[in-house]
C-alpha positions as CSV (number, residue, x, y, z in Angstrom):
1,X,0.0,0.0,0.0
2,X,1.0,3.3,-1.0
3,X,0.8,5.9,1.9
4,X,-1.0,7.9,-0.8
5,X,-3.4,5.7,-0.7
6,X,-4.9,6.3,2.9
7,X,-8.4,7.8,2.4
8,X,-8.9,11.6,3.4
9,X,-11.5,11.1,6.0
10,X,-9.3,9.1,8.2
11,X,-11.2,5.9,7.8
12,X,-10.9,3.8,10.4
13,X,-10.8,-0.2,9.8
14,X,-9.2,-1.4,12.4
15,X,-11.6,0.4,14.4
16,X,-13.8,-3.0,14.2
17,X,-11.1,-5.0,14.7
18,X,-10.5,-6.7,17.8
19,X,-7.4,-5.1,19.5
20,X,-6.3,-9.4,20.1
21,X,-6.9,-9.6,16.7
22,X,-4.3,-7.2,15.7
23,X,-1.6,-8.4,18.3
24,X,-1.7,-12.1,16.9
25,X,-1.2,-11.0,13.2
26,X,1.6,-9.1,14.4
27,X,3.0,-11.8,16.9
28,X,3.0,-13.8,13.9
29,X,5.4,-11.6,12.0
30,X,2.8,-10.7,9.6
31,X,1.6,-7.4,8.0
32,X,-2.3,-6.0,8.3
33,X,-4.4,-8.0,5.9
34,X,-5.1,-5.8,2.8
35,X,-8.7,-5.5,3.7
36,X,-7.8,-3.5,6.4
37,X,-6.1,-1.0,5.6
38,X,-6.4,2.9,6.5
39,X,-8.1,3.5,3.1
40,X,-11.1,1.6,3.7
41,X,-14.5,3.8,3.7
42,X,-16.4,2.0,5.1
43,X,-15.4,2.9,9.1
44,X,-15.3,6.1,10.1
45,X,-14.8,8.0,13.2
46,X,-18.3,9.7,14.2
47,X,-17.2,13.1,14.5
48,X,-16.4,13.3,10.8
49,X,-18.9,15.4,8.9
50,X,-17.9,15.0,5.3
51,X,-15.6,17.6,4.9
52,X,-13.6,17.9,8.4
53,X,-14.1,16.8,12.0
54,X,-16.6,18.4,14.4
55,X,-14.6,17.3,17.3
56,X,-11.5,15.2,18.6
57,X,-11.7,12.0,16.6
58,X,-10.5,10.2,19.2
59,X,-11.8,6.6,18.3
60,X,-10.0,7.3,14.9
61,X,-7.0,8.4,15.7
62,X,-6.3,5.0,17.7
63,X,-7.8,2.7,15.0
64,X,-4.8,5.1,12.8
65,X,-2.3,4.3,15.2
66,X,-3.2,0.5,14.8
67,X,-2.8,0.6,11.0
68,X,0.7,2.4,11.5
69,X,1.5,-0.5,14.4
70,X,1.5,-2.7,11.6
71,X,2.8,-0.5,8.8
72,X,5.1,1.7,10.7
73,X,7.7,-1.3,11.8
74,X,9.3,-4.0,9.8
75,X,7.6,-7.7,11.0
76,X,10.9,-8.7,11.6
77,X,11.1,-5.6,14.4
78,X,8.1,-7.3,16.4
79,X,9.4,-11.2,15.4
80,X,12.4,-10.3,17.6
81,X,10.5,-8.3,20.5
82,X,12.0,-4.7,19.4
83,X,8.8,-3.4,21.6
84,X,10.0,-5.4,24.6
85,X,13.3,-4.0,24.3
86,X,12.0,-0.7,24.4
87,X,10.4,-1.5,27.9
88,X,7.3,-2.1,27.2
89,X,5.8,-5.1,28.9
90,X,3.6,-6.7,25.8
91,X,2.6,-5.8,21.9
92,X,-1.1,-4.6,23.4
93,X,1.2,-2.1,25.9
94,X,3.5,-1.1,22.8
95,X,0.6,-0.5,20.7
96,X,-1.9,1.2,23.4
97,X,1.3,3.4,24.8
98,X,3.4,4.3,21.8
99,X,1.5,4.3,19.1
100,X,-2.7,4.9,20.0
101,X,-1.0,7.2,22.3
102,X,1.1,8.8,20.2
103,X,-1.7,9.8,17.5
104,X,-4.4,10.6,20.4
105,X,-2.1,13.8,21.1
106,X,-2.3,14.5,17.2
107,X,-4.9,17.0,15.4
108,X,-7.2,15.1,13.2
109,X,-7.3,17.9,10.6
110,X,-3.8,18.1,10.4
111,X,-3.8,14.8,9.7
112,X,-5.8,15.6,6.7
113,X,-3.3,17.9,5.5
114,X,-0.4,16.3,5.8
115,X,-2.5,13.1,3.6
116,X,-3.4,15.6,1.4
117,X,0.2,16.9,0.8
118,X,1.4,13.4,0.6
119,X,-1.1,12.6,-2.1
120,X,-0.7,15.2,-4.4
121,X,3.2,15.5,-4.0
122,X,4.1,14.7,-7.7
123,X,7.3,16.6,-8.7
124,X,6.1,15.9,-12.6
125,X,2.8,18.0,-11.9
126,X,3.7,20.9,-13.5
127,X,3.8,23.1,-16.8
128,X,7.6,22.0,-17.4
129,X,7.5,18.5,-17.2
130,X,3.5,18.1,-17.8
131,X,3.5,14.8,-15.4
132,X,6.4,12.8,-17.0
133,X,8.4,11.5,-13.6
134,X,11.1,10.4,-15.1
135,X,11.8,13.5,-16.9
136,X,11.5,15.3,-13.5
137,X,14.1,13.0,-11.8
138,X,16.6,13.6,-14.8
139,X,15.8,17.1,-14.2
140,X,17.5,17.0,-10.8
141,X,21.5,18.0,-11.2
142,X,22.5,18.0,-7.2
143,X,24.3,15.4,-5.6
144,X,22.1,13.2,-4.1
145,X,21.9,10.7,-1.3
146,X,18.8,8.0,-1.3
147,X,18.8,6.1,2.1
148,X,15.7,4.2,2.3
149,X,15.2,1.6,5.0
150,X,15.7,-1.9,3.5
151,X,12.7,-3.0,6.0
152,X,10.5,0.0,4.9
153,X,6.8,-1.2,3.9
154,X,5.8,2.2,3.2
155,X,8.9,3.7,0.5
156,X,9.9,0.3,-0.1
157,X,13.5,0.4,-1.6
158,X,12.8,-1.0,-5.0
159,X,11.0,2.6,-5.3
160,X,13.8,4.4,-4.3
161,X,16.1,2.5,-6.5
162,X,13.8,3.2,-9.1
163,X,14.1,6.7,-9.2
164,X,18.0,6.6,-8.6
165,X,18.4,5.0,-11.4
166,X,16.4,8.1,-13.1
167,X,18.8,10.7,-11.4
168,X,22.1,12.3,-13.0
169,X,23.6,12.2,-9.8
170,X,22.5,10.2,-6.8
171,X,23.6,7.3,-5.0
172,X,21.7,4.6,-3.5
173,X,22.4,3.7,-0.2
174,X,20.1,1.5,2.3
175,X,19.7,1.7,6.0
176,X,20.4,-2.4,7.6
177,X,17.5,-2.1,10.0
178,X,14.7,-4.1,11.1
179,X,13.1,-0.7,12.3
180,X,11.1,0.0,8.7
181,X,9.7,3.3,8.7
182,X,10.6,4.4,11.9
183,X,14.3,4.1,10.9
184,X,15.1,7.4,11.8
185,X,13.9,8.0,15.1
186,X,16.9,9.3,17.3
187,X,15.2,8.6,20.7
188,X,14.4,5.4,20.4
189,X,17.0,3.9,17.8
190,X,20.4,5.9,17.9
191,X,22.0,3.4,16.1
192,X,20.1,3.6,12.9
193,X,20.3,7.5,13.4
194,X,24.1,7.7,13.8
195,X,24.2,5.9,10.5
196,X,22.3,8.3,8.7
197,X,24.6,11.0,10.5
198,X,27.6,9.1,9.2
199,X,26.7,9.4,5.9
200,X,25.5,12.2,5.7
201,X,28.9,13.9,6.8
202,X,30.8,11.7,4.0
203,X,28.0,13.3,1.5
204,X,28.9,16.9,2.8
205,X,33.2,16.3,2.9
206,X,32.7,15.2,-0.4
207,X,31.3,18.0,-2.0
């Protein structure tokens, strides 16, 4: 699934879903069934009125976090208890304290934005390149560093590989993490961070 792809009213399938349903599919080191993904319609939180939300969505913001729970992290991450390493004391407390949590102190309309943005970020949309992609990744002269997360189910690296292949000057390089999208995160995974850092300074001595 393309994060494009999530529907702008925040639907909400995992809403329905059994919280014990979730943890076993991600015990068992598998992703979120297709059918249950944040684009889905059919569920959606009560305060939404069409066009924005009328208050805090609060059911849908932790039926979001749930999708990310299984999006968000590789499976490998949870098949080798990254959540208990972390501190917390089983998959239902990682997933009720980092990540329901985590979106309940999120604004839903926000939300929307940054969806929107996502969606309709297409370097090709415009009067010079008239929605030809590749043409607007050959257009790009600077030196360039791609560092996708090999584990990422989101920007998976064959896309990023893709469009290095498209660019004059860039390099591909992959993060070796079992920490997906959340490769980044300097709090919780230094590790991963410092070797971003790294290469980033190599990038800049080399200019």
């Amino acid at each position: 699934m393309h994060l494009a792809n999530v529907g702008l009213n925040l639907a909400v399938a995992l809403a329905q879903v059994p919280p014990k349903t979730l943890t076993q599919w991600l015990s068992d080191g598998k992703s979120v069934p297709a059918g249950l993904d944040p684009k889905d319609r059919r569920f959606s939180d009560p305060t939404w009125n069409g066009k924005r939300f009328e208050g805090h969505p609060a059911r849908g913001l932790r039926a979001f976090g749930r999708v990310f729970a299984g999006w968000g992290l590789s499976q490998a991450f949870y098949r080798e208890g990254g959540h208990l390493k972390l501190g917390y004391t089983s998959l239902d407390d990682f997933i009720e304290r980092d990540w329901e949590a985590g979106f309940l102190r999120r604004d839903g309309d926000n939300l929307l934005a940054m969806l929107w943005t996502w969606q309709h970020a297409d370097i090709s949309d415009n009067p010079l390149y008239k929605g030809d992609l590749a043409a607007a990744l050959q257009g790009i002269r600077a030196r360039s560093l791609v560092m996708p997360s090999e584990t990422d189910l989101y920007f998976t690296v064959e896309d990023s590989r893709r469009d290095v292949t498209l660019m004059r000057n860039a390099e591909l390089l992959m993060i070796p993490t079992i920490w997906g999208h959340r490769v980044n995160n300097p709090v919780q995974n230094p590790a991963d961070a410092q070797f971003v850092d790294d290469a980033l300074r190599r990038l800049l001595s080399e200019a």
